[in-house]
C-alpha positions in Angstrom: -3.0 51.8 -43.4 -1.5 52.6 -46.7 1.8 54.1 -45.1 1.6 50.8 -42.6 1.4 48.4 -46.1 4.4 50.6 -47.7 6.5 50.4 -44.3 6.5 46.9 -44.4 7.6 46.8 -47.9 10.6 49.2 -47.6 12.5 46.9 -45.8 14.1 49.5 -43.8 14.3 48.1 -39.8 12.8 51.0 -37.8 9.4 51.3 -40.2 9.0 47.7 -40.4 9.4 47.5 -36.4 6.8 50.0 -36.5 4.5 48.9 -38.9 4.7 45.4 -37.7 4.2 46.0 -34.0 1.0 48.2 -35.0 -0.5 45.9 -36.6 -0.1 43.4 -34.1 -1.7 45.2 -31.3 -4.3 46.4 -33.9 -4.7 42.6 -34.4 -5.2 41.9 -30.8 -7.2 45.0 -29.3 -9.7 45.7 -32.2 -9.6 43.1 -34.8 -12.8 44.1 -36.2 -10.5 47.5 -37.6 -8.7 45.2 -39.7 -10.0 44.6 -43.0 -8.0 43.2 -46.1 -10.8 44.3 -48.4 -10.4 47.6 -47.4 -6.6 48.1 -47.4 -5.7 46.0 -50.6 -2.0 46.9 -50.1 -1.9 44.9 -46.4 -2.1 41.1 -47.1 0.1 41.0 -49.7 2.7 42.7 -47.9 2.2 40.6 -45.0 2.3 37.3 -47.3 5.5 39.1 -49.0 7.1 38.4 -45.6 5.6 35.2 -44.7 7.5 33.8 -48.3 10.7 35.0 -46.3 10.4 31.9 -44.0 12.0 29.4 -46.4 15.8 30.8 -45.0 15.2 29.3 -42.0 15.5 25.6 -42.9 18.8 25.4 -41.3 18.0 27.8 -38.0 18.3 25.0 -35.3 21.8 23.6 -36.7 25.1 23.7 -35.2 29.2 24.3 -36.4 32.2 23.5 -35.6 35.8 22.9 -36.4 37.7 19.8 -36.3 41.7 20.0 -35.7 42.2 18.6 -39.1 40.0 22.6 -40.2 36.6 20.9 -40.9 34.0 22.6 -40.6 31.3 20.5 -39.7 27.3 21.0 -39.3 25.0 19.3 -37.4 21.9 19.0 -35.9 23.4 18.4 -32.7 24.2 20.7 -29.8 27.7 19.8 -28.7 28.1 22.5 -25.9 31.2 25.0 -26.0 32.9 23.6 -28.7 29.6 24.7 -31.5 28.4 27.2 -32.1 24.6 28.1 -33.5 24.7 28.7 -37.9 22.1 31.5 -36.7 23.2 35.3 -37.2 21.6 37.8 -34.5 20.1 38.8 -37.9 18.5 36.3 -39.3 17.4 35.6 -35.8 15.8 39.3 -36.5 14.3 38.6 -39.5 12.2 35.7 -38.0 10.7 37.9 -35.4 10.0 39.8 -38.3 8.2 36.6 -40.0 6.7 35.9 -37.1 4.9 39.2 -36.3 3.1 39.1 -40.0 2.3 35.2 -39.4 0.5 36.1 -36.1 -1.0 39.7 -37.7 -2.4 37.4 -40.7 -3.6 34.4 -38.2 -5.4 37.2 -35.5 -7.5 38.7 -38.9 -8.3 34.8 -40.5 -10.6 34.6 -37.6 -12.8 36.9 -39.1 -14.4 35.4 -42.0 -14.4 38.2 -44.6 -10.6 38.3 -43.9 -10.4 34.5 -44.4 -12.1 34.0 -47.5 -10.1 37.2 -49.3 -7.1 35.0 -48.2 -8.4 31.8 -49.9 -8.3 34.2 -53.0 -4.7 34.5 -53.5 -2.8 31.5 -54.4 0.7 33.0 -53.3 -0.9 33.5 -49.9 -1.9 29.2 -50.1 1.7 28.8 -51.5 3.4 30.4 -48.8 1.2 28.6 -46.2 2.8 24.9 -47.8 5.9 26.8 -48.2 5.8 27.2 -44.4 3.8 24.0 -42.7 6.8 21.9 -45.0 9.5 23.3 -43.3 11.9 20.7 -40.8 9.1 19.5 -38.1 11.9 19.2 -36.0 13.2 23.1 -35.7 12.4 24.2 -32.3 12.9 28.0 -33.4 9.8 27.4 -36.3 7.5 25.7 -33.8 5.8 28.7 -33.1 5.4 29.8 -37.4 4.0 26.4 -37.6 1.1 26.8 -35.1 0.4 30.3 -36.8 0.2 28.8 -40.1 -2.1 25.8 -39.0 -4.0 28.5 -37.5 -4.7 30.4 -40.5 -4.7 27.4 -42.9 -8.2 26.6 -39.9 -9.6 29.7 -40.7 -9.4 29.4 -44.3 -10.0 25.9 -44.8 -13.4 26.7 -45.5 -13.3 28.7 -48.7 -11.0 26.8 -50.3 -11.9 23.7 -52.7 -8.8 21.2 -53.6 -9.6 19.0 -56.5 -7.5 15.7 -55.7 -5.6 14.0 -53.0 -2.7 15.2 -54.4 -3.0 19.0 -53.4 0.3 20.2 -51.5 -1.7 22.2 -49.0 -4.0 18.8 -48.4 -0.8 16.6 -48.4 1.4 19.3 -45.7 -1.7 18.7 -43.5 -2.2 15.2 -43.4 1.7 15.0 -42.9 0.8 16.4 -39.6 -1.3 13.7 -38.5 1.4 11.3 -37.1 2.6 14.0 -35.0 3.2 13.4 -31.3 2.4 17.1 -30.2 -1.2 17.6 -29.0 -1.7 21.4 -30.4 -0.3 20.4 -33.6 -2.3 17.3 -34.3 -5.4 18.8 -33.0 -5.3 21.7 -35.5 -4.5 19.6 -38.5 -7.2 17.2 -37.7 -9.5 20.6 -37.3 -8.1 21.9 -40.6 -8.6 18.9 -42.9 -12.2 18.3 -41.7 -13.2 22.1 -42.8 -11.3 21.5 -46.0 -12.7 18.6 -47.1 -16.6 19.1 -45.5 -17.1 21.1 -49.2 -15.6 18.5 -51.4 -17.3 15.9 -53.3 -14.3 14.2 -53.9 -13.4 11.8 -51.5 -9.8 12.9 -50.1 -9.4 10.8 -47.3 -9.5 7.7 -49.4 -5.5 8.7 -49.6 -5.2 9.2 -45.7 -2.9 6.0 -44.4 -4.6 3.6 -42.6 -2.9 3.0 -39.8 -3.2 7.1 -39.6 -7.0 6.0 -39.1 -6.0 3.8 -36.7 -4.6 6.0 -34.4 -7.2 8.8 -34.5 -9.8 5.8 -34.0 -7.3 4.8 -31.2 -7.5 8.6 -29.6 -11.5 8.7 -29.2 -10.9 6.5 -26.0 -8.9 9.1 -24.2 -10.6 11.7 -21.8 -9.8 14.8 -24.0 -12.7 17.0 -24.7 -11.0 19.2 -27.4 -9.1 16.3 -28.6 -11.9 13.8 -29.0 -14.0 16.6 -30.8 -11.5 17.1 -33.5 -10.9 13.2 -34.2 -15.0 13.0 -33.8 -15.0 15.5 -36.6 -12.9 14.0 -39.3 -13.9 10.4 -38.4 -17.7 11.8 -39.6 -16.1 13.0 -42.3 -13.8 9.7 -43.3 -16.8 7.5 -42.8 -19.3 9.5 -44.7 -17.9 7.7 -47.6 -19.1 3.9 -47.1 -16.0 2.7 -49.6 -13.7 4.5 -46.6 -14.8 1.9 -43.9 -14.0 -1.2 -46.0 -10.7 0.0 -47.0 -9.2 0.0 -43.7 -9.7 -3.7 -43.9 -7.7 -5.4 -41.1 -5.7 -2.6 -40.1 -8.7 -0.9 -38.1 -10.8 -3.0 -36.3 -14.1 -0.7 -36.1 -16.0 -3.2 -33.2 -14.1 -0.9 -30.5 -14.7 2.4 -31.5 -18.4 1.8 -32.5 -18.8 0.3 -28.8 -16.9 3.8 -27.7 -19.6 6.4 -29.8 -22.2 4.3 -28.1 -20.9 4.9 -25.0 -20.6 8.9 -26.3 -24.1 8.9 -26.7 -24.2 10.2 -23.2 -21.3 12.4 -23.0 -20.9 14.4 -19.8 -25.0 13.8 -19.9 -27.2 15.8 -17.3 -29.5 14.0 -15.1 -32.3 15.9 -14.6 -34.8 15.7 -11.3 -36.0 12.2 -10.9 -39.9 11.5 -11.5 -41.9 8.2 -10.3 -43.9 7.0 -12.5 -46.2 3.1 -12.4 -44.9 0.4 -14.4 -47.3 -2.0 -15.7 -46.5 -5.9 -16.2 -47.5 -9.4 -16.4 -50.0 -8.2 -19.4 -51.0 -10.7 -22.5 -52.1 -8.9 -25.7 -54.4 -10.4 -28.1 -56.0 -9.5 -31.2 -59.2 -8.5 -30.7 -62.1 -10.1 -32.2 -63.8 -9.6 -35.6 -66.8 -8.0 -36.1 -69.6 -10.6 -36.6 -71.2 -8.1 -39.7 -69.4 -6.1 -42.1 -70.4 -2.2 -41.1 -73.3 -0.3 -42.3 -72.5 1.6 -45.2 -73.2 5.3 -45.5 -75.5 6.7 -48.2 -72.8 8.8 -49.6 -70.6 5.3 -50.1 -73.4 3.3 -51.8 -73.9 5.9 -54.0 -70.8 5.8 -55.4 -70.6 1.7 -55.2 -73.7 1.9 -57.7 -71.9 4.0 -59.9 -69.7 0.7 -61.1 -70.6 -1.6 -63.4 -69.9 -5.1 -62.0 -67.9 -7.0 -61.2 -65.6 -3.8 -60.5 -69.2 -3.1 -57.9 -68.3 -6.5 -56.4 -64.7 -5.9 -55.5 -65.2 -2.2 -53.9 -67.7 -3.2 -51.8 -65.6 -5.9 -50.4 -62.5 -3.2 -49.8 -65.0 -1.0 -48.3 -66.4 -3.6 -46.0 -63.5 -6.3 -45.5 -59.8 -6.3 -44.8 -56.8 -9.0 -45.1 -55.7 -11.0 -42.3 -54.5 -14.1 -42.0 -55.9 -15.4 -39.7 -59.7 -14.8 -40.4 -62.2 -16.2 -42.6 -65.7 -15.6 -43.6 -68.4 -17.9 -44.9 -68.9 -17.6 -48.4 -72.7 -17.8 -47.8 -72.9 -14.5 -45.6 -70.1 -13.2 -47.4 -72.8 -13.7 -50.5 -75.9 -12.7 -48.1 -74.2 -9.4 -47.3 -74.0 -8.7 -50.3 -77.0 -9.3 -51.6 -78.6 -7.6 -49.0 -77.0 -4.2 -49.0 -78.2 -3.9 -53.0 -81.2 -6.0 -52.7 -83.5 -2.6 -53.0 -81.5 -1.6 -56.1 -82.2 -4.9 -57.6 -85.7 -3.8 -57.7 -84.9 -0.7 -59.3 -82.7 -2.4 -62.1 -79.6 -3.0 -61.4 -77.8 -6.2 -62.0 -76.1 -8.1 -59.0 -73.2 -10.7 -59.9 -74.0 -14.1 -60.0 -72.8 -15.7 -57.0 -70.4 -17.7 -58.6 -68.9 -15.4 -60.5 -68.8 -13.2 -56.3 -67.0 -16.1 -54.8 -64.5 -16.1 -58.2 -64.0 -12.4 -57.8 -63.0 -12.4 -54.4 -59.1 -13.4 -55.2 -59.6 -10.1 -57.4 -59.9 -7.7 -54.4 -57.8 -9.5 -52.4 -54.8 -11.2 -53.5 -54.1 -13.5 -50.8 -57.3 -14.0 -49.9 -58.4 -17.8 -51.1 -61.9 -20.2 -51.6 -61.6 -23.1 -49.7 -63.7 -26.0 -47.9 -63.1 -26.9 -44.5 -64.0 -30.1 -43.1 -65.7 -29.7 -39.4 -65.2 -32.7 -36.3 -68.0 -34.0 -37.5 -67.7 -34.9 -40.8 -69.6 -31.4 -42.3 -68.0 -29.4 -44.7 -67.8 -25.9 -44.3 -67.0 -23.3 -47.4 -65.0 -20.3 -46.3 -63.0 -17.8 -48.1 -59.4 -17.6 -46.0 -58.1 -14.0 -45.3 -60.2 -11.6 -45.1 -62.7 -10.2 -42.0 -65.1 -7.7 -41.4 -63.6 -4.1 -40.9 -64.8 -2.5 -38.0 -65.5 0.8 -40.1 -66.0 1.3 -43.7 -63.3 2.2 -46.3 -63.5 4.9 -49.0 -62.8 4.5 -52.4 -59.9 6.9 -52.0 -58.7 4.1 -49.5 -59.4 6.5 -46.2 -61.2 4.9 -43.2 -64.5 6.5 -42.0 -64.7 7.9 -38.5 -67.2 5.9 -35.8 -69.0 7.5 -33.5 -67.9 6.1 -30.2 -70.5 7.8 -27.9 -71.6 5.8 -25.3 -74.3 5.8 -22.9 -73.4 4.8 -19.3 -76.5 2.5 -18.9 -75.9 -1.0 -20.5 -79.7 -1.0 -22.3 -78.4 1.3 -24.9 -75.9 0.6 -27.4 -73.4 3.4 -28.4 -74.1 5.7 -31.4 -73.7 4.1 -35.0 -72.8 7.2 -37.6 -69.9 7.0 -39.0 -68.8 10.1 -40.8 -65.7 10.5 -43.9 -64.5 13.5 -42.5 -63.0 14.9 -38.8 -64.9 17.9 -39.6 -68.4 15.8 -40.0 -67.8 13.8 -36.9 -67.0 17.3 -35.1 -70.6 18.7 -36.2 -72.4 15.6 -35.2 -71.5 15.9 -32.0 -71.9 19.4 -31.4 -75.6 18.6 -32.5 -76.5 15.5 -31.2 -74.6 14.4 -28.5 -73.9 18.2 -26.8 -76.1 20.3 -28.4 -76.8 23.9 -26.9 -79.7 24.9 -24.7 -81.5 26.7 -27.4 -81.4 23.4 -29.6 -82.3 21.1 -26.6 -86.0 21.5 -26.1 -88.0 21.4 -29.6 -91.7 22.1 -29.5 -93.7 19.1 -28.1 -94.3 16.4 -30.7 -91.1 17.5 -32.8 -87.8 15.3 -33.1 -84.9 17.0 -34.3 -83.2 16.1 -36.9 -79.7 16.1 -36.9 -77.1 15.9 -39.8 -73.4 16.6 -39.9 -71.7 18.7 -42.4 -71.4 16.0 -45.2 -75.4 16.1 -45.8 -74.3 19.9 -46.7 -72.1 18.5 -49.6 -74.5 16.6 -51.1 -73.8 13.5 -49.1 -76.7 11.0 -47.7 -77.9 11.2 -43.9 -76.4 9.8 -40.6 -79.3 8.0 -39.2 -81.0 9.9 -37.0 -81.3 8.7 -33.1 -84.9 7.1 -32.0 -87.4 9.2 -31.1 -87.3 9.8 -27.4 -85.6 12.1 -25.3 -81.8 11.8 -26.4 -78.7 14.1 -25.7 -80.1 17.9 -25.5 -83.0 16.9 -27.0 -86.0 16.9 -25.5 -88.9 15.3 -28.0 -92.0 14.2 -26.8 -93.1 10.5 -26.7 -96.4 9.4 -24.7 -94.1 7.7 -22.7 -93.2 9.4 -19.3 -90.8 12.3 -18.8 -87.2 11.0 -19.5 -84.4 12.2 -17.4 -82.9 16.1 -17.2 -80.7 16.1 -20.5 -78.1 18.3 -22.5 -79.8 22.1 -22.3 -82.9 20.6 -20.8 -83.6 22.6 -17.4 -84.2 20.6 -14.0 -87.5 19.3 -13.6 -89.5 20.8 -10.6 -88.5 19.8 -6.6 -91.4 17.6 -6.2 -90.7 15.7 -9.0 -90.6 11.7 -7.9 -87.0 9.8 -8.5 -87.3 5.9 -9.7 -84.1 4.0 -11.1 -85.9 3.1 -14.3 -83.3 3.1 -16.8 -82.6 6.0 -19.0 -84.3 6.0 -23.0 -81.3 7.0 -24.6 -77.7 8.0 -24.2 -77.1 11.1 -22.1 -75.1 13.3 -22.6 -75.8 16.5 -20.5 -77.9 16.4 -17.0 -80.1 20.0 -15.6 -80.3 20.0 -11.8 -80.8 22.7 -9.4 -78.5 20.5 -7.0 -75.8 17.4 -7.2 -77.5 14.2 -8.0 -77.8 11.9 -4.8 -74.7 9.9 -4.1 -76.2 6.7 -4.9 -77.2 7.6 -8.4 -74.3 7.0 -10.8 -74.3 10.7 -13.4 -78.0 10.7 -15.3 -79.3 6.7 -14.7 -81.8 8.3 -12.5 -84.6 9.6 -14.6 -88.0 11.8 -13.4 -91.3 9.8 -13.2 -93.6 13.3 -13.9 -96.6 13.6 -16.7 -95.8 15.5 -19.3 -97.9 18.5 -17.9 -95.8 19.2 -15.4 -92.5 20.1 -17.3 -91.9 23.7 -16.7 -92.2 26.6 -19.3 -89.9 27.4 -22.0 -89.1 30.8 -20.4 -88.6 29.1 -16.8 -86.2 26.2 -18.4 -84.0 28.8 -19.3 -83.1 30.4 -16.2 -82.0 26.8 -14.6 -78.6 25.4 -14.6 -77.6 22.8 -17.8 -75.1 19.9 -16.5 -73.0 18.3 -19.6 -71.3 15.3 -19.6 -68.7 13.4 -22.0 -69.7 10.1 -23.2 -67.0 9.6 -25.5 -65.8 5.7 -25.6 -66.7 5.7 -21.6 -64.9 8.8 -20.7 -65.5 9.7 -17.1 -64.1 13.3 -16.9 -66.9 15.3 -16.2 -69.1 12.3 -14.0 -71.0 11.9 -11.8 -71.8 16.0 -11.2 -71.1 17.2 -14.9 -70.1 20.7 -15.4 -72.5 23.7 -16.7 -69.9 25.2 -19.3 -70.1 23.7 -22.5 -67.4 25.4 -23.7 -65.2 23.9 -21.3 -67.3 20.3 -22.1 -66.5 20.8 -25.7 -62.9 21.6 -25.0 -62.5 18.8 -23.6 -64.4 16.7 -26.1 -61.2 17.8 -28.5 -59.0 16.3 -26.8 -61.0 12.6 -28.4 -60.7 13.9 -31.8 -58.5 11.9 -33.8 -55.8 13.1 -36.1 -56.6 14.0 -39.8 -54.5 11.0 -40.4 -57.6 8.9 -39.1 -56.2 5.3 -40.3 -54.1 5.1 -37.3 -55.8 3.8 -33.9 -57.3 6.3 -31.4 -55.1 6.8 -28.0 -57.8 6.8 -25.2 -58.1 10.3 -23.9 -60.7 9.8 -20.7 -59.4 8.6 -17.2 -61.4 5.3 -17.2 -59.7 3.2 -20.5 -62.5 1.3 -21.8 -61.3 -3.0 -22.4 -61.5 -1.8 -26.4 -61.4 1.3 -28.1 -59.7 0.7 -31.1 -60.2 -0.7 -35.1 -59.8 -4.1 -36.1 -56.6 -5.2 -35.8 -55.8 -3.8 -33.1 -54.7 -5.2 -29.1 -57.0 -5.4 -26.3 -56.0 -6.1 -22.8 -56.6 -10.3 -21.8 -55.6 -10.7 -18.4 -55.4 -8.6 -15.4 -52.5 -6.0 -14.4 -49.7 -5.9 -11.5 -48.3 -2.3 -11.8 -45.3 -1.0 -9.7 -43.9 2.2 -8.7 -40.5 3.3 -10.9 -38.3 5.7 -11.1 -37.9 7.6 -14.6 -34.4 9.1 -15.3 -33.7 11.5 -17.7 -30.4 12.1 -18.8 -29.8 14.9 -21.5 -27.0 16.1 -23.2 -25.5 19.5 -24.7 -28.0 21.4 -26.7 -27.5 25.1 -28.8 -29.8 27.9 -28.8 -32.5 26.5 -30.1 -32.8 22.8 -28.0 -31.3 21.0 -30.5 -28.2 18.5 -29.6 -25.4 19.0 -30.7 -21.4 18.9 -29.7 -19.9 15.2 -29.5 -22.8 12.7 -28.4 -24.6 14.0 -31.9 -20.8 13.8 -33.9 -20.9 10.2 -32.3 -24.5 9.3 -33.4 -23.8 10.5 -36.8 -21.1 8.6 -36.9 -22.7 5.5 -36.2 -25.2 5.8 -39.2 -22.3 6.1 -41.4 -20.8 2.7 -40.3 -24.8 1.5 -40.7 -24.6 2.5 -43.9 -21.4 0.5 -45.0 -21.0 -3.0 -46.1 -20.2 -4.4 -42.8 -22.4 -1.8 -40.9 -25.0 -5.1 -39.8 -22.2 -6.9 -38.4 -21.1 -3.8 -36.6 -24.2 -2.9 -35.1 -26.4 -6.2 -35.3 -27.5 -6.5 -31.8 -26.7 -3.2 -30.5 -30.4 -1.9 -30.8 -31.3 -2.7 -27.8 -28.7 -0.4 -26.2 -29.6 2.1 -28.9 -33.5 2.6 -27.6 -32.0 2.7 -24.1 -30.0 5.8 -24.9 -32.9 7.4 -26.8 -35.5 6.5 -23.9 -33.5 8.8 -21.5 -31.6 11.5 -23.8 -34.5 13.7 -25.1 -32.4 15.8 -28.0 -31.0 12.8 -29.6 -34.1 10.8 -29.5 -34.6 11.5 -33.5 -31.0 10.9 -34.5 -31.2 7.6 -33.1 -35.0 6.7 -34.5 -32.8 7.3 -37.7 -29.7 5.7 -36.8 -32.2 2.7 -36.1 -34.4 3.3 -39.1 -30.6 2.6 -41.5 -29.5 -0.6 -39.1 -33.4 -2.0 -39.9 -33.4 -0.8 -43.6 -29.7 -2.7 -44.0 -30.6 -5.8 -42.3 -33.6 -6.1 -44.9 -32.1 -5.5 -48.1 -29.2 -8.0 -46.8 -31.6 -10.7 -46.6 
């Protein structure tokens, strides 16, 4: 490669034909060979030679004679009676040029080769030196499209400091040209030299040039719209850019145009059908009528305060703002009073009532005493605001978990722990509510207790459930049998059916066979005396049923399932999210009318439903599923013009079309949540 470097520099014709023509098959047949790092010597020979092309200024111009003996040149062609200013040798000598332009342009494209180019500044010299020649030089068009070439590839690694860089300024000179390959590798070449740079360059491109490229977007030219998608991201990442076009661009069109690039040569996928739902009125739903039960752990830590700082976590651990509730100041007081009524006896010091009612605009800001007259003349005191939470909050501002275990027979209200933890509420119902076999059936005249992981840490007791037959476990009350329960085996055949209503929730049924059809899961319950339950060692070889009770879920009813494994599975799919202050989804097939805190929206009126088609219509994607190419250039695009001045009067209204594109493009379903998220965050800080 040496003796290829040196025959290039010895100007003698037959080794630089040589030379030259090796490396230009090299180039093209194993490019991976050619390495500037290796060979020191080669690139600077082949920029020696690429310095050559500014003798060629004057290639394309003609002579001729006049009959005075002028000699005239022009740009012209005027037939027989001109001749071309061009030797056959320097015609020579620019097939020369040419051949080390297109060896140095086939080893840019690898990116070692590039950035050792970006290095030397005679090689950046000679690339102005070249892309400022005549534009209009037929014979240099195809040096031009080598150097924009190359000036692509090494775009990259280099870092101009102004606006007023030559290499910069021969590039955006290209931008008003009328040929296709030319303008399209200028645009490419400025958006990789400026992607790098803080400084913001384009601020010095003309703006009717931006007028033009925005103009471009609407033709139907893949390669070309990419490009001017490109360094339109680029002009508008600088807000300042958008308002300086002023009059001269007029962004309304082209932001209607990205939107419509959103779904760019989009792929509809197989059609699915799928029920709408409609004619549905939401409502809040109603306050509790009683602030919740505290847990033990809780009023522990309440009596820990001095008051009135007692006074004001209580009421954030028991009420919540809204503006549309109220409470009575009496059974705000009562409640109160109550909950520490015990303590009183032991000691401590309650506020006065007065002083409650004063402290109430303490834990709640907006909150507010005032008297309400009634139809009839009665006054009624009230503080505005505030109602009950449906679960208590910790101090640490986290919302307990409830226990939403129900029991399919209306005589028996649904379970009432609530637990601080996902992990407490996991253990309570793996022991109460689907306990295993071997925990089911205590020794006659036993209850179980059960407690969940936080009575482990020190924290007080869930309340325990009453003492008959509940949920896997079986204790004895004088009372008469209750019905087959969680690991509880079938009671024997001759055992008498009645449709007396089950003791307690139920969680898991034991049959040796389905129930009858016409008992709905475990309401039926075994009339037998207490001597005629089978042994321990017989209740163990008969099949357990388990059921999930969870906020009315219907999943494994009315037959149950024997695994519970597969029950408890299933039972995670309730669990809420660490993140327990947001609502619950309903999990079960049968929705219950409310399932969720206070606050929250319960269905009012009955729903009409009717059968749709779902579309999906995605976009290009890379390796790894995530969008890319020019729907996400275009979406990035429109957060830029969000982010400007006049980005609200841009896109003001335009959401709407916004979620419509999201709802049926999967991979750009987060760039617009964003692109949404700046349009919302600009319309507020406008106002």
């Amino acid at each position: 490669m040496n003796r290829v470097a040196l025959a290039i520099r010895s100007n003698l014709p037959d080794e630089m034909d040589w030379a030259l023509q090796s490396l230009v098959r090299m180039s093209f047949e194993t490019p991976d060979d050619l390495h500037f790092d290796r060979y020191p010597a080669l690139a600077p020979a082949l920029v020696e030679k690429l310095n050559l092309a500014d003798q060629f200024r004057d290639i394309d111009t003609y002579t001729f004679q006049t009959d005075a003996g002028e000699v005239i040149t022009t740009d012209d062609d005027i037939g027989l009676f001109g001749a071309t200013a061009a030797s056959e040798k320097v015609r020579k000598q620019l097939d020369k040029v040419l051949e080390a332009a297109l060896v140095l342009r086939n080893a840019a494209i690898n990116p070692e080769n590039a950035r050792h180019l970006s290095r030397s500044k005679v090689c950046v010299d000679a690339l102005v030196k070249c892309l400022t020649l005549p534009p209009d030089r037929p014979s240099l068009v195809e040096l031009r499209q080598y150097c924009l070439d190359i000036v692509e590839s090494v775009a990259l690694f280099l870092r101009p400091t102004s606006s007023q860089d030559s290499l910069f300024r021969a590039l955006v000179g290209y931008l008003s040209s009328d040929d296709r390959g030319v303008l399209i590798s200028a645009l490419r070449a400025i958006a990789r030299l400026v992607i790098n740079v803080e400084a913001n360059l384009l601020q010095a491109v003309d703006r009717k040039v931006v007028a033009r490229i925005c103009a471009l977007i609407l033709l139907e030219d893949e390669e070309l719209l990419s490009v001017c998608l490109d360094f339109l991201y680029q002009y508008t990442a600088a807000p300042e850019n958008i308002e300086l076009t002023g009059e001269v661009v007029d962004w309304q069109d082209p932001v209607q145009q990205l939107i419509r690039l959103l779904l760019y040569q989009a792929q509809e996928w197989p059609q699915k059908e799928a029920r709408l739902t409609g004619n549905v009125t939401l409502e809040k739903k109603p306050p509790p009528s009683q602030p919740p039960e505290l847990p033990n752990d809780l009023v522990h830590e309440l009596l820990s305060f001095p008051e009135p700082e007692r006074a004001t976590q209580w009421m954030r651990a028991c009420f919540e703002e809204d503006p549309d509730g109220d409470v009575t100041q009496i059974a705000l007081w009562k409640a109160y009073e109550t909950r520490f009524e015990e303590y009183v006896k032991q000691g401590k010091k309650l506020l006065p009532a007065a002083d409650f009612i004063k402290n109430v605009t303490t834990a709640f800001r907006r909150a507010a005493a005032m008297v309400v007259t009634l139809p009839g003349g009665q006054q009624k005191f009230i503080i505005k605001g505030i109602r009950p939470r449906e679960v208590p909050k910790s101090l640490k501002g986290e919302l307990y978990l409830k226990c939403q275990w129900t029991s399919p027979t209306p005589n028996w209200p649904r379970c009432t722990g609530t637990f601080p933890s996902v992990k407490d509420l996991y253990s309570h119902i793996l022991s109460v509510h689907i306990p295993s076999p071997h925990e089911a059936a205590p020794p006659p005249g036993q209850q179980p207790v059960h407690q969940p992981a936080s009575t482990v840490m020190g924290l007080g007791p869930i309340p325990s459930l009453p003492p008959p037959t509940t949920n896997g476990t079986a204790g004895a009350s004088p009372a008469p049998a209750g019905p087959p329960i969680n690991g509880t085996p079938a009671q024997p055949a001759d055992t008498q059916m009645t449709d007396a209503p089950p003791p307690s929730p139920i969680s898991a049924q034991t049959s040796a066979s389905p129930p009858p059809a016409h008992v709905h899961e475990a309401t039926a319950v075994e009339s037998a005396p207490q001597s005629s339950l089978l042994t321990q060692s017989s209740q163990d070889q008969l099949p357990v049923r388990y059921f999930c009770h969870w906020n009315g879920c219907t999943r494994f009813s009315p037959n149950g399932d024997n695994d519970r494994r597969k029950v408890i599975s299933h039972f995670k799919t309730h669990i809420p999210d660490p993140d327990h202050n947001k609502p619950l989804p309903y999990n079960g097939r049968s929705p219950p009318p409310q399932t969720t805190a206070s606050g929250t929206l319960t269905l009012d009126t009955s729903i009409s439903s009717q059968n749709v088609v779902l579309v999906s219509k995605l976009t290009t994607v890379d390796e790894h599923g995530e969008a890319t190419g020019i729907p996400l250039t275009s979406c990035l695009i429109l957060r830029n013009v969000a982010r400007s001045e006049t980005g609200k009067r841009l896109l003001g209204g335009l959401e709407t079309e916004l979620i419509g594109v999201a709802a049926v493009n999967t991979p750009l379903r987060n760039y617009i949540a964003d692109l949404l998220d700046v349009i919302e965050e600009k319309r507020r800080t406008i106002e």
